[in-house]
Each structure stands twice: as C-alpha cells, then as structure tokens.
N, C-alpha and C positions, 0 to 999 in steps of 0.2 A: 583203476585210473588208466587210460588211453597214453599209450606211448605219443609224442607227437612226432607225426611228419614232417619231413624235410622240405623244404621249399628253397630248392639249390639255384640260385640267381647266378647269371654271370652276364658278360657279353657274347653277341653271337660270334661262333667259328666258322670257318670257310669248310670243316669237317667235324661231324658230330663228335662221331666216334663210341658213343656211349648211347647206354635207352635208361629209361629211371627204372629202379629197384621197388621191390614193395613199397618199402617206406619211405618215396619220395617223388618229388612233385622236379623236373627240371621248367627251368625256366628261363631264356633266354632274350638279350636286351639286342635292337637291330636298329641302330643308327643310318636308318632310310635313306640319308645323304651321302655315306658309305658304307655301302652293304659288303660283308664279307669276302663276296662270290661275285666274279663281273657281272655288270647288269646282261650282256648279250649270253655268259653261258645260262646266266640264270631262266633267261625266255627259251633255249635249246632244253631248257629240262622239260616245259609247257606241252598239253598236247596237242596236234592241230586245232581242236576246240577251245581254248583255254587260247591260244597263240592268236587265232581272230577274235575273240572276247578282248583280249587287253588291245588289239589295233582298230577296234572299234569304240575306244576312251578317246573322246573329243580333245583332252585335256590331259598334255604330260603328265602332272604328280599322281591324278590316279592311277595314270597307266601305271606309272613304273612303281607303284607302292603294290597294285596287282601281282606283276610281275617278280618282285621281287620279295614277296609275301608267299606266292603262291610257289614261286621257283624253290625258292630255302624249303619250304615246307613240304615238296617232294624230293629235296635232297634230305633231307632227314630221313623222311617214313623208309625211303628207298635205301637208304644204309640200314636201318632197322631191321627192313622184312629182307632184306639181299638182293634187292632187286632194281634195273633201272628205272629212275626218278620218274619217266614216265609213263612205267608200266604199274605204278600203286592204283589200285583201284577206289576211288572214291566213289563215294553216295551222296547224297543228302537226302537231311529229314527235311518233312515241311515247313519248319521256319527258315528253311536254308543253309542249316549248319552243316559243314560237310560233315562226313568221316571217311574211316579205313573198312572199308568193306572186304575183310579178311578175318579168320578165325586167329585168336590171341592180339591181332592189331592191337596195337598202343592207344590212348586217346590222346585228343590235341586240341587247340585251341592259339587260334592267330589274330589278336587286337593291333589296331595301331591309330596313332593320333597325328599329330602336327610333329613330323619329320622322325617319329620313334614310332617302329612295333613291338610287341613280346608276343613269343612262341612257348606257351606252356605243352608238357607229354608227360601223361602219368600213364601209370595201367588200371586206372577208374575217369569215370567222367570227369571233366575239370574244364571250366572257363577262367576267362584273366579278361581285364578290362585294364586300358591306360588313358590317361588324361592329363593334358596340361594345366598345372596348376594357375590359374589364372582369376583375375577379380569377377565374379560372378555378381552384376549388379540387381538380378533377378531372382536371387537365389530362392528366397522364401518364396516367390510367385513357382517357379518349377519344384520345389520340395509339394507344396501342397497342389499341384498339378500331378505331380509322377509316383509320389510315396506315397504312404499308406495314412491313414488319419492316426492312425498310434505314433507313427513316425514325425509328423508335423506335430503331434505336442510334445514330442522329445525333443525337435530341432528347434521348436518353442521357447521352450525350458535352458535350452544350453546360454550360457555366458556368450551376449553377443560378440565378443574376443576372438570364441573358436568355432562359432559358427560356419566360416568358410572352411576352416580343416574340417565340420562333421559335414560337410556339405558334399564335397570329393570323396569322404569316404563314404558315405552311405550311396554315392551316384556310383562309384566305381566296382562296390562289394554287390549290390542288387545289378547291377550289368553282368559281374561275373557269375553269380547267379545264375541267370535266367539263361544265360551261354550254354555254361557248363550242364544243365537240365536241355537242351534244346529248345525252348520254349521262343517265347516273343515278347517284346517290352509291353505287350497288353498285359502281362502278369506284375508291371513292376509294384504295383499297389496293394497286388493278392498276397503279398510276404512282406515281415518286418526284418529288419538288421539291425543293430547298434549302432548310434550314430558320435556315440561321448568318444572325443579320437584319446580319453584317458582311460579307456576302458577295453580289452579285448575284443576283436570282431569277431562279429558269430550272429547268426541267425537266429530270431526271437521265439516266431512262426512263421509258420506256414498255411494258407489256404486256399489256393491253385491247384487242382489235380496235379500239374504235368511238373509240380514241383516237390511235391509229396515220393517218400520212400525213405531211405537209408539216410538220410538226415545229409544236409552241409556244411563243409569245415572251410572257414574263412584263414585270409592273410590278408594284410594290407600294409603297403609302405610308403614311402616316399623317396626318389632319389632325384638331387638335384629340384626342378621344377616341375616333375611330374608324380603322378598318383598312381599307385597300382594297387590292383586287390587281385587275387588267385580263389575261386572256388573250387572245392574237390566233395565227389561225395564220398560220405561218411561222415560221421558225426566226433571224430579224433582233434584233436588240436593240430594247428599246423606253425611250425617254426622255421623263418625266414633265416635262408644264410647267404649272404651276399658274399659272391667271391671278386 
C-alpha cells in the first residue's frame, strides 16, 4: 500500500523559505487583490523580456495577474536554487508550459482564476487547476463537448443534486492533468477521471500518448467558493492538509 502524499495548503508568504520534501506536494493560495510581495518589487524580479510582455497587456487585470504570477514564481524558484529571481532559467515545452531549466530544479505549476492564483512545487511533475465555483447553466453541453464519452455517462448517471460539485471536479482534476503532463486541452477527452464528488479522485484511464507513464495521483478540494484539484505523477494517493 502507497504511503500517501502530502498536499501542504496554505496562504502565499512574502518569503518561501522552504522547497517540498519527497513526500510532498506544497501548495500555495495568492489572493491576486493582495499579493504578498508589492506589486512594483514584484515586476523588478521580471526580465527585460517578461517586463515588455506584461506592458504590452492592453488590460490592467492580466497585467498584473502576469506580473504578479510570474514575479512570486521567480521569487520562489530563486530562493530554492540560491539564486537572483531573475537569473532562474526557464524553458518551455510546446504547449507553453514553462519550466526550471536546471539539473535537480523543482517542478511547478501556476493557475489562477477570477482574483485567486495557486502555485503548486514538488520534485515530480505536478499541475493545479482553480476555478470559481459558480452556476454553470451549460454544464451538460461542455461535459459532453470536453470529456470523454465514459465520463458523459457517469455525469449522466450522477444525482442531478451533485452534478455541479461532479462538474468542478472533473473540469478542475482533467486541467490539472493535462498541466502537470505538459500536454494541451486537445487531450482533455483522451483520459477518464472520477467525477462522483462521493468518491475519491483518481484517474480511470488513460489513452493520449503525452499522458501515459508513471500513472497520476489526484487531489481535489474546495475552499470557500472556489475548486481546486493538484495532479502529481505517480500513481500514490495524495492527502490534502490545509494550514
């Protein structure tokens, strides 16, 4: 039996301080409206490249969800490796996803929605997806649009009662998915999830190349009005601890 992982929740700090341990997943909550770290040191973390990208947002909120998505997130990597925030070297794969282009680098993963981000860091792959919990009048039209046909006759079959809780969770746990694999939501139908919110999340199958390997270990919660899910690979259980 698979010891499970940690899925260490908090609020974001102005200072890490900390990288996650084998057996755990951190994961931190960014109240977009105020961010830990001033908005202006946070663009001085950005590089010249990164600093014209976000003044080239037509529109305040994405700016500053850039900016201040992207500033926290080289103030992390950069206490991690010891180095200044704008000297971490990022990549990206072809879908866009960034990473740590460094030997031992941490992995990472930055969602955010409607005035909240999360910044998941393990030492394996891992995506997070967050989402406000909101009445979805189309629900059944986008499940059988985006999910898989085994998934539309589970979201079928559920008690129309909880069909919007399996709604959030199965949109949130297949985002985190597809993240944490670097892939593209052109996969989101090539894999199944669990969508009964009375039953553990976990992934059913798989049949997307770029999702195939070491299997995925789901989390999914709820705080307040929003939805989260954490994927990590490996096929372990994962146990949420909200601090």
């Amino acid at each position: 039996m698979h010891t499970a992982t940690r899925v260490r929740v908090s609020a974001c700090p102005a200072v890490f301080r900390c990288a996650p341990a084998a057996g755990e997943v951190l994961a931190w909550l960014i109240d977009l409206a105020r961010p830990p770290v001033p908005r202006d040191d946070l663009f001085a973390r950005l590089t010249p490249e990164e600093q014209e990208r976000a003044l080239r947002y037509k529109m305040a909120k994405p700016r500053e969800e850039f900016v201040i998505g992207r500033g926290l997130v080289r103030g992390l990597l950069g206490e991690l490796l010891g180095c200044d925030p704008r000297a971490v070297p990022f990549a990206y794969l072809p879908s866009g996803k960034p990473f740590v282009d460094a030997p031992g680098a941490p992995h990472f993963n930055l969602t955010h929605t409607d005035g909240v981000a999360v910044l998941a860091v393990a030492n394996r792959r891992v995506g997070v997806d967050v989402e406000r919990v909101r009445t979805v009048l189309n629900a059944a039209g986008l499940v059988k649009r985006y999910f898989s046909p085994a998934e539309c006759a589970a979201f079928a079959a559920l008690d129309e009662a909880v069909r919007p809780a399996a709604f959030f969770r199965g949109w949130t746990c297949k985002e985190a998915v597809v993240k944490a694999a670097g892939a593209t939501v052109s996969c989101l139908a090539e894999f199944d999830v669990c969508l009964d919110p009375a039953r553990d999340p976990r992934v059913l199958g798989v049949r997307a190349e770029e999702l195939t390997g070491d299997g995925w270990a789901l989390a999914h919660w709820a705080r307040q009005n929003v939805a989260i899910a954490v994927a990590l690979e490996g096929d372990g259980p994962l146990a949420v601890e909200e601090g």
